[in-house]
N, C-alpha and C positions, 0 to 999 in steps of 0.2 A: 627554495629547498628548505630553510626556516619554517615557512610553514607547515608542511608535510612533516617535518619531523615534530612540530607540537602534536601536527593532527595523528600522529604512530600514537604519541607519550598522552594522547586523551583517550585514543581509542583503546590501549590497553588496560588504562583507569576503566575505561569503562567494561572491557572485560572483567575486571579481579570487581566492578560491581555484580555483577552478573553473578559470578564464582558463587559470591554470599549472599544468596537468595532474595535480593531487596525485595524487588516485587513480590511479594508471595499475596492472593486471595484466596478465600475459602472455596469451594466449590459452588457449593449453592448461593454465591454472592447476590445479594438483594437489591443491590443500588440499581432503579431503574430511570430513564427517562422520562419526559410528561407523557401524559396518555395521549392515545394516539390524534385525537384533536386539540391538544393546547400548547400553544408554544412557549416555551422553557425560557427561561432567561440566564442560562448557568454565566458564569462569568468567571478566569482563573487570572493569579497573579502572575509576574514571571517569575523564575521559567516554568514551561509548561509542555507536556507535552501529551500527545491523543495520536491513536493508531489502532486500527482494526482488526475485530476479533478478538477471541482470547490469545492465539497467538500474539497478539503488540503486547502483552503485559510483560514478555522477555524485554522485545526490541526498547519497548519503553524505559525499562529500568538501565541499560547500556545507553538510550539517548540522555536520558536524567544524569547517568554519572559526567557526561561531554558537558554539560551544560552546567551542575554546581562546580567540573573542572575548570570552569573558562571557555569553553568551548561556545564557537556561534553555532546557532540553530542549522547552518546547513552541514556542517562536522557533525550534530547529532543524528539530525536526519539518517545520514549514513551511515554509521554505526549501528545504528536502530535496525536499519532491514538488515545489514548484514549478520546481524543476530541470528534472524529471520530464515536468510537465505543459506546460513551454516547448518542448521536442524535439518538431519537428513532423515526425519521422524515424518517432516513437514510433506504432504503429498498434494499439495496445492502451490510451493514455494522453494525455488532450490532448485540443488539437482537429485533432490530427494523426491522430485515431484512426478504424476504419472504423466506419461508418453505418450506420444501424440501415434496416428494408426498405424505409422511405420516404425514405432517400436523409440523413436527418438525422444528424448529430454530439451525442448530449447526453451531460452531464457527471454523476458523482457522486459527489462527497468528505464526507470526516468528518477529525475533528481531534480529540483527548481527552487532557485534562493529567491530574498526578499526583493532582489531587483530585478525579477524575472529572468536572467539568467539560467538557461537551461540546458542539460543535455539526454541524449536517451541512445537507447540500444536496442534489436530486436531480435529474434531469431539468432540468437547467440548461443552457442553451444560451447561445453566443456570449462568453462572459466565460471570459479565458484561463487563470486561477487560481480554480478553483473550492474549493480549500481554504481560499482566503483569505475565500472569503465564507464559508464553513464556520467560520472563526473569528469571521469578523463579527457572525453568528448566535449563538455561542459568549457573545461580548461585551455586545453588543447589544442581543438580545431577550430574553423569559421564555421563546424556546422553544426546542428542540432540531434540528431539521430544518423546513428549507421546501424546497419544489419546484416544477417549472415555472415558469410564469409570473409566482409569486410569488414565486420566489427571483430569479428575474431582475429583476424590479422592486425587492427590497432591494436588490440587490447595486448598480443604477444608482442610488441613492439615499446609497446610503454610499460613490458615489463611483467603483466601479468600471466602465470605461469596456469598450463593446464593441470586436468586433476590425470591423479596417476592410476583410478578406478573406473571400475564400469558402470556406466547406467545406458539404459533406468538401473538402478538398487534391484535387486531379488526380489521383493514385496512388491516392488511396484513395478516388477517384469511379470510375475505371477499375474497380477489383478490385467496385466494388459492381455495377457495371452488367455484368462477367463473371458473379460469383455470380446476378445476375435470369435469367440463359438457363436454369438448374436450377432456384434458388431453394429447394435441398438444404440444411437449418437441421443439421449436425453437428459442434458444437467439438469440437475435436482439443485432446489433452496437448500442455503444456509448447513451446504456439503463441501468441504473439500475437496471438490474437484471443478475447479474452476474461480476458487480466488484469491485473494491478495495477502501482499503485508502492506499498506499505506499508512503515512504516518504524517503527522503533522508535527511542529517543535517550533516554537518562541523563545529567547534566549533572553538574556537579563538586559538587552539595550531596545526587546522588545520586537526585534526581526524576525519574522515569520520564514522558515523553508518547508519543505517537502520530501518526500519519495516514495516511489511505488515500483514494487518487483513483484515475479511471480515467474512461474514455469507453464503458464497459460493452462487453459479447459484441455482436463481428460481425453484423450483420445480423439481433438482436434487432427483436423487434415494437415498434412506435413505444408508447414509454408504459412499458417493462418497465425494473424497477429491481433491481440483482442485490445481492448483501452489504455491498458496498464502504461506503455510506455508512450502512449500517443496522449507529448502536451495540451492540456485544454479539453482533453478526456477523462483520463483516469487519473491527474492530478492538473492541479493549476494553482500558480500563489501572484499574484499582486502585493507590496506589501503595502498600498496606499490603502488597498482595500481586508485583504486577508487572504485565506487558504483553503483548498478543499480536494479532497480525495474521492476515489469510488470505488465499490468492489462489486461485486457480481455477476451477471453476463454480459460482456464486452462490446456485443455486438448493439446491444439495448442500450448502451452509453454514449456508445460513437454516434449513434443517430442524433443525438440532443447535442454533442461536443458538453457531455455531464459538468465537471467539473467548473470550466469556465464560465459555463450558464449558473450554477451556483457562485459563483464569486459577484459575477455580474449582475448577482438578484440581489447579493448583499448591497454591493456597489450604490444599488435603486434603493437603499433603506430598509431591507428586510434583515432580521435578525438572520444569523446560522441555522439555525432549526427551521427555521421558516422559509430559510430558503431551499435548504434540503428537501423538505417538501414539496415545494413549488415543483423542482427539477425531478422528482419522482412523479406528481401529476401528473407533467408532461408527459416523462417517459410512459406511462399508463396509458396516456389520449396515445401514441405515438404505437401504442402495442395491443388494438383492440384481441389479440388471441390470448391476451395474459393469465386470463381467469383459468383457460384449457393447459397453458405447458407449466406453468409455477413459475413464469420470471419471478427472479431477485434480483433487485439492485438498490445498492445503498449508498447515500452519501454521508461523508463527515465535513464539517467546514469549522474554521475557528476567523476573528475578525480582528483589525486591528487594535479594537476595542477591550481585548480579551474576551469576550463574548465566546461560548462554541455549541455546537451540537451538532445533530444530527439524524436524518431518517430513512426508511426504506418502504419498497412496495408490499413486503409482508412481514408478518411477525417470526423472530429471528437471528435477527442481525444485533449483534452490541459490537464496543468498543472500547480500550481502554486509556483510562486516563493518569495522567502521574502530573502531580506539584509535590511541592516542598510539603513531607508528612505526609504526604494520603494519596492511595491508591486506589479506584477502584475501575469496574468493570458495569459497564451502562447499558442497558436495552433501550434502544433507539424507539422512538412514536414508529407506526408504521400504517400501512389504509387495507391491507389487506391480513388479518389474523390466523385466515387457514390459506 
């Protein structure tokens, strides 16, 4: 119970960071990545943390306050998406996010500390933080992942309470009830509608965690669960080796089990960036139709080295990053530019 009550008294520091706009970047931020053939060697102190999109520059600034509080990397982790998952702006993450074709909002997170410990959730509906049952699970039970109805039922049981509003949101009932006149199923690149909040965080004793939520792809078939919360897909952390995340489409990750084939590239001696690559290759041999639909998929990995980076199959995709003092905002290497 100690615990949990620090982890309240960090997570609320890390709101009142939030409050006063630590993160702030400019719009047209310039910090890019190596070009798309050269691998990078960035390298960060502790604490450290990296999460996807421009959406992570919130999550990030609420993980950084967890972690100059004291807090371990997988308290920040969490914090971090819930940032994420509270923006009800957010139409790729939340319950702010668009509906699947029966008009429904369902959730899927996962959460993974530095000794592979992990838990996850899927097809979770109406409960605001779906990572946090991800952790509850983590804590909790003997098992790794619950879904539907059954994660819903842990999740009121240990406490967490449903919302008292309706979704989808209006905005994003509108845009589902325009998509039924076609009813045309095409995710587009480096669009909000089909990916994540992933985050990665290293803490000051140098422990790597994870997590990845989302409200899954637009207008998916009622029941379809994409990478996000399937361990060794859409996140995976080792801390002998390090950490790695993924966003884009789901179905194109799961095929390679993304994430963990990035860890496990590092494992072999490839830097993060290099291995992010690698794992995008694959997925490329893996998807000769790619040129024709515009997959996107992107990894982020960081190592126990401090080392991090990351890439994708087209040009796109960045990431953000937070240390002590400095903020910015990365465009990943990538192999395909249009």
């Amino acid at each position: 119970m100690s615990d949990r009550r620090k982890f309240l008294k960090i997570s609320a520091l890390a709101a009142g960071g939030v409050a006063l706009g630590r993160c702030a970047l400019p719009e047209n931020d310039n910090n890019s990545a190596a070009l798309p053939n050269q691998a990078s060697d960035n390298q960060h102190e502790v604490p450290f943390v990296m999460s996807t999109w421009r959406h992570g520059i919130a999550a990030n600034a609420a993980a950084f306050e967890v972690l100059k509080a004291g807090g371990t990397a997988l308290d920040a982790a969490e914090v971090g998406v819930r940032v994420t998952e509270a923006d009800m702006t957010n139409r790729s993450v939340g319950l702010g996010g668009l509906p699947d074709r029966e008009g429904r909002v369902t959730l899927d997170a996962c959460i993974m500390d530095h000794d592979s410990r992990c838990g996850a959730v899927a097809f979770l509906e109406k409960i605001m933080h779906p990572v946090s049952v991800a952790r509850a699970v983590m804590e909790h039970t003997p098992h790794v992942m619950l879904v539907g109805p059954g994660a819903y039922a842990f999740a009121r049981e240990r406490g967490f309470e449903p919302i008292d509003f309706k979704v989808p949101l209006p905005e994003a009932e509108r845009a589902w009830q325009e998509w039924l006149r076609n009813s045309e199923y095409r995710p587009e690149p480096n669009i909000e509608n089909h990916d994540t909040i992933g985050i990665l965080t290293r803490d000051a004793e140098g422990r790597i965690a994870g997590a990845c939520t989302t409200s899954g792809m637009a207008y998916k078939m009622h029941g379809r669960v994409g990478d996000s919360p399937i361990i060794g897909s859409g996140l995976f952390v080792d801390g002998e080796v390090g950490g790695a995340v993924a966003t884009g489409l789901g179905e194109a990750v799961m095929r390679v089990a993304g994430c963990s084939a990035v860890v496990e590239t590092m494992r072999a001696g490839a830097s993060p960036e290099e291995a992010c690559r690698e794992i995008v290759e694959r997925v490329l041999r893996k998807h000769p139709e790619a040129e024709a639909t515009e997959l996107q998929v992107g990894f982020l990995a960081m190592d126990r080295a401090g080392r991090y980076g990351g890439y994708s199959v087209r040009k796109g995709f960045n990431y953000a990053c937070t240390a002590a003092g400095e903020d910015r905002l990365i465009d990943t290497g990538y192999l395909r530019a249009e």
